[in-house]
Structures are given as structure tokens and as C-alpha cells.
C-alpha positions in Angstrom: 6.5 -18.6 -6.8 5.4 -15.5 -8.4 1.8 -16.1 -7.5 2.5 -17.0 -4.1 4.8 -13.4 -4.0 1.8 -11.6 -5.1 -0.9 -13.1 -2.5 1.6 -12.3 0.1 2.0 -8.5 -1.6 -1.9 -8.2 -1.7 -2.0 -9.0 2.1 0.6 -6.5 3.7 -1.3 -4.1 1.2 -4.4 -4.5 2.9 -2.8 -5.2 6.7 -1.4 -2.2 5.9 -4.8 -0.1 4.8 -6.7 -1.9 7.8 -4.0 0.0 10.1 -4.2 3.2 8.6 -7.9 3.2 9.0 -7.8 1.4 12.4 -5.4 4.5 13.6 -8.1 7.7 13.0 -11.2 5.4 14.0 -9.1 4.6 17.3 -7.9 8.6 18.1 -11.6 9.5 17.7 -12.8 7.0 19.9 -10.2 8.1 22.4 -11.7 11.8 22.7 -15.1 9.9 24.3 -13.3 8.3 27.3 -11.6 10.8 30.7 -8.0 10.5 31.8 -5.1 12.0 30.3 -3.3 8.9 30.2 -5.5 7.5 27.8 -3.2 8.7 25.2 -0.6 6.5 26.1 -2.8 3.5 25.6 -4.0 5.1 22.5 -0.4 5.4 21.3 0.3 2.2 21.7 -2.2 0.5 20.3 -1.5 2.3 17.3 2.8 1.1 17.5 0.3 -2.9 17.8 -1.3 -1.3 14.8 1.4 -0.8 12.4 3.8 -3.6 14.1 0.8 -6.1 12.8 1.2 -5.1 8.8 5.1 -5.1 9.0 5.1 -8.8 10.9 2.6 -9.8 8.0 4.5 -9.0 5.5 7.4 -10.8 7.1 5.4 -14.5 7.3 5.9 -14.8 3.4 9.6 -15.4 3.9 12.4 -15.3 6.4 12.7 -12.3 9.0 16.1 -10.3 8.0 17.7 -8.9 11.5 19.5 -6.2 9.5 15.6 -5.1 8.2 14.8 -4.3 11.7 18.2 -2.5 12.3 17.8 -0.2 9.6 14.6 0.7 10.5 15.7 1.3 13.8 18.5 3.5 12.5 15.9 5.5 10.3 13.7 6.2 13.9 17.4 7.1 15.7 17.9 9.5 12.9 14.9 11.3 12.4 14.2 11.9 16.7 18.3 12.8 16.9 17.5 15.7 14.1 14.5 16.2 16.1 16.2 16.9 19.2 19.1 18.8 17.6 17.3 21.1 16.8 15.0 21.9 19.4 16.1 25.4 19.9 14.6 26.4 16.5 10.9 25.5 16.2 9.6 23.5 13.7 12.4 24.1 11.8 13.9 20.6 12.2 14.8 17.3 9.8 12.6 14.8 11.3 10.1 14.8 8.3 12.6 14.9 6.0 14.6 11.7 7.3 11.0 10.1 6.9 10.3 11.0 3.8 13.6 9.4 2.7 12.9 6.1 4.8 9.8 5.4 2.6 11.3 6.5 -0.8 14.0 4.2 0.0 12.2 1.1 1.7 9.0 1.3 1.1 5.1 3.1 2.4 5.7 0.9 5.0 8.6 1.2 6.2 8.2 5.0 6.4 4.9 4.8 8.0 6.2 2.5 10.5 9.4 4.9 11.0 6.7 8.2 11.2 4.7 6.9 13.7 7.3 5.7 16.3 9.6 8.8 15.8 6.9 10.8 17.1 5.8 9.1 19.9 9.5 7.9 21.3 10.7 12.2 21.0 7.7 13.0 22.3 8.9 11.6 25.6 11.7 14.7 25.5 8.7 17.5 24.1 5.9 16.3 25.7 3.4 13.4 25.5 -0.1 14.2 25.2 -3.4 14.1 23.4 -1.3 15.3 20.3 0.9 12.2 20.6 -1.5 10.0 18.8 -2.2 12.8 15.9 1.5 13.5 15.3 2.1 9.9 15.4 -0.6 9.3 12.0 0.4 12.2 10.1 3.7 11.4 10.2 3.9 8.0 9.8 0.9 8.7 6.7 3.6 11.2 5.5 6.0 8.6 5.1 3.4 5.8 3.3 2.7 8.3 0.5 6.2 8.9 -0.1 6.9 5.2 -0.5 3.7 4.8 -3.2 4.6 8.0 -4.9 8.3 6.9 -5.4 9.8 4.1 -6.2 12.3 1.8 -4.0 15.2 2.9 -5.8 15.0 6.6 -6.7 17.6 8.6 -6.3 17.0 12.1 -8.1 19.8 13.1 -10.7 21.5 16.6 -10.5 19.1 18.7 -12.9 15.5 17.1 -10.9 17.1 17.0 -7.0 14.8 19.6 -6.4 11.8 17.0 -7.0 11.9 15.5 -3.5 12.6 19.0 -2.0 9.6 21.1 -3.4 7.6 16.8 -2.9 8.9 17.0 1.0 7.3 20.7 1.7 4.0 19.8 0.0 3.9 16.9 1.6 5.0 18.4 5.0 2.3 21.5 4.3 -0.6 19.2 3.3 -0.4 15.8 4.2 1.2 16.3 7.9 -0.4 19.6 8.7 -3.8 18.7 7.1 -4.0 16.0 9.7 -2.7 17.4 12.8 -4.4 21.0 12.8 -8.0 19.1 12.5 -6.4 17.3 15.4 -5.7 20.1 17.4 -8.7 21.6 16.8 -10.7 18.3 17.7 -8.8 18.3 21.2 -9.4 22.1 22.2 -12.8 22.0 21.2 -14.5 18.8 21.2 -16.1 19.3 17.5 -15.1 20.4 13.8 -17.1 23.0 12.2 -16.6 24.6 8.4 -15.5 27.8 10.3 -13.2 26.5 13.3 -11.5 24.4 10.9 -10.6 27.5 8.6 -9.5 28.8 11.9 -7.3 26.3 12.6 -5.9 26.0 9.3 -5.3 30.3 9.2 -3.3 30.0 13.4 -1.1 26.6 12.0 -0.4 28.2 8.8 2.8 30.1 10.4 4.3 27.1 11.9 3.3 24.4 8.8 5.3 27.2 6.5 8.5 26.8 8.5 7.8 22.9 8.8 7.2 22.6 5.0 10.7 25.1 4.4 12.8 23.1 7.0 11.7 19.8 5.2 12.7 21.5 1.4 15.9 22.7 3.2 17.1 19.2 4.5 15.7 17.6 1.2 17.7 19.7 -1.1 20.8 19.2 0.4 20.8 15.5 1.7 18.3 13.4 -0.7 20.7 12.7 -3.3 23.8 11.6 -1.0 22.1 9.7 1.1 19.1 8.3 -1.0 22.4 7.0 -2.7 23.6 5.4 0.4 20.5 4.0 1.5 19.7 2.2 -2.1 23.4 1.0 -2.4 23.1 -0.8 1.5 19.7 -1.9 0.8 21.2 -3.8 -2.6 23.8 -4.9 -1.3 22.5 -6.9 1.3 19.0 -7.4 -0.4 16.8 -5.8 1.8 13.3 -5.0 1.7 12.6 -7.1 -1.3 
């Protein structure tokens, strides 16, 4: 049994890394071909992308409803924050909520979370070229967290600050290393040394209040409801 468990983790481990290297190969190849809807084609072939590894993992035993539902709470979550608080930008708890998805359930689950978060609110901000880029750093954001942490953290009183000051590195780095090469691809075609300084320097402003809103919502809500997600996944022995 354990064998078989392990063959099964070995293969939505490398489902998984075949996505996350199918997803930048398939944005670059976008940039060659006119249209702007290409970028909804690109988007969802990158949803087919990360639906493939979280299906794989499934065939090893029996499909839980209540998996999918939770997930799909997660997504409701993090584009409702989204939306909430469009009138302050950047500033909002979308990366936060999922960060938390993959501490709590897995890389998987938060990359799968990321990724169609930003392209379903993207249909109230805007769809475009970005869609695709947004889409991989935030649903990359959400892998690392689940490989850094384990499925049931939950940060005690004196070290709550770990997934705080984790969230706003990871938000400043992880997400905004990958989507200002992205912009920059998009407005100019090519990536140079110097225009990728550049583009680092003008999204510095806007990563910085990303990276603070993300250590804000951290700080305050990653203990309760890290909590709450650990004791419903127990309970009903999900994600296992």
C-alpha cells in the first residue's frame, strides 16, 4: 500500500512540475502569434494545465466532492478580498488567502487556487496579455508555500509573525519577480539586463504595497484561520 501511495505521490509531483514548466513555455509562445484574444486561449490552456496534475493525483484513490468545494471556497475567498478592496490598489488580501490555501492543503492546491483567482477577477479588472502572467505567479506563489510549509502548520503566538514577514517576501519576490519580466516582455517585445532593472526600479512602488498588504492580512488572520482550515481538513480527512 505504501509503495503504491508513493508511485502515485511521485506522479502528481511530476504532473505537477510538467505544468509549471508547460505554463511559461506556453505564455512565451503566445507573444509570437496576433490577436488580442489569444490570451484567453492562453489562459485557458493553462486552467487544462493545472486541472491535469490535480485530476492525476485524484486516479490513486476516490474523488472527495468536499476537496473540490473547498477549493472552490479558497478561489471565492481570495477574488471576494480582491474585489473588496478594489478602491485601494494593490493593497488587497488575495495573495494572502493563497498563501494560506497551500500552507493548509498543499503546493497544489494553492497553485491551482492562484492561478484561477487571477484569471476569474480578472474578468471585473481587466483581461489581457497580463492575464496569463498574473495567473503563474500567483498560482507559483501558492506551490512554494505548500513545499515550504507543512499541511498542518499553524504558527504559535511568539512565531505568528513567520507567515507574515514569509507572505511579503514571497509577494515581493516570487509574485513580482514573475510578473514585472512579464510586463516588460509585453511592452517591449524583448528582455534586456538594463530594461529589466527598469522594470524592476517602476514596479518596486506597487510590489512594496503588495508585499505590506500580504504581511498585514497574514499577521492578523493566519493563526485563526490556518486553525480552521487544519481542524475542517481533519475532520473530514481531506487532502490526504
Amino acid at each position: 500500500m505504501q509503495e503504491t501511495k508513493g508511485k502515485h505521490g511521485r506522479g502528481a509531483v511530476i504532473s505537477t512540475a510538467a505544468a509549471v514548466l508547460l505554463i511559461p513555455l506556453t505564455i512565451a509562445a503566445g507573444q509570437f502569434f496576433p490577436g488580442s484574444r489569444k490570451y484567453y486561449i492562453i489562459s485557458l490552456l493553462i486552467i487544462l494545465y493545472l486541472m491535469l496534475p490535480f485530476f492525476a493525483a485524484f486516479e490513486s484513490r476516490k474523488p472527495q466532492p468536499r476537496e473540490l468545494v473547498i477549493i472552490a471556497v479558497m478561489c471565492a475567498v481570495a477574488i471576494g478580498g480582491r474585489l473588496a478592496f478594489f478602491w485601494l490598489p494593490q493593497f488587497k488580501p488575495m495573495t494572502a488567502v493563497v498563501i494560506l490555501s497551500g500552507i493548509a492543503f498543499g503546493g497544489q492546491t494553492g497553485f491551482l487556487t492562484g492561478a484561477v483567482t487571477a484569471f476569474v477577477s480578472n474578468f471585473y479588472f481587466g483581461q489581457g496579455p497580463w492575464t496569463p502572467w498574473q495567473m503563474f505567479a500567483l498560482g507559483l506563489t501558492g506551490l512554494i508555500s505548500g513545499l515550504i510549509f507543512r499541511r498542518d502548520y499553524v504558527p504559535r503566538r511568539a512565531l505568528s509573525v513567520i507567515p507574515a514577514l514569509y507572505g511579503a517576501a514571497a509577494t515581493l519576490i516570487i509574485y513580482g519577480g514573475t510578473v514585472n519580466p512579464g510586463s516588460l516582455l509585453i511592452a517591449a517585445g524583448e528582455i534586456t539586463p538594463q530594461a529589466l532593472l527598469a522594470a524592476y526600479a517602476a514596479g518596486l512602488p506597487m510590489d512594496l504595497v503588495h508585499a505590506a498588504a500580504t504581511f498585514v492580512f497574514l499577521l492578523i488572520g493566519a493563526k485563526p484561520i490556518l486553525k480552521i482550515l487544519c481542524r475542517v481538513k481533519t475532520k473530514y480527512g481531506l487532502f490526504a
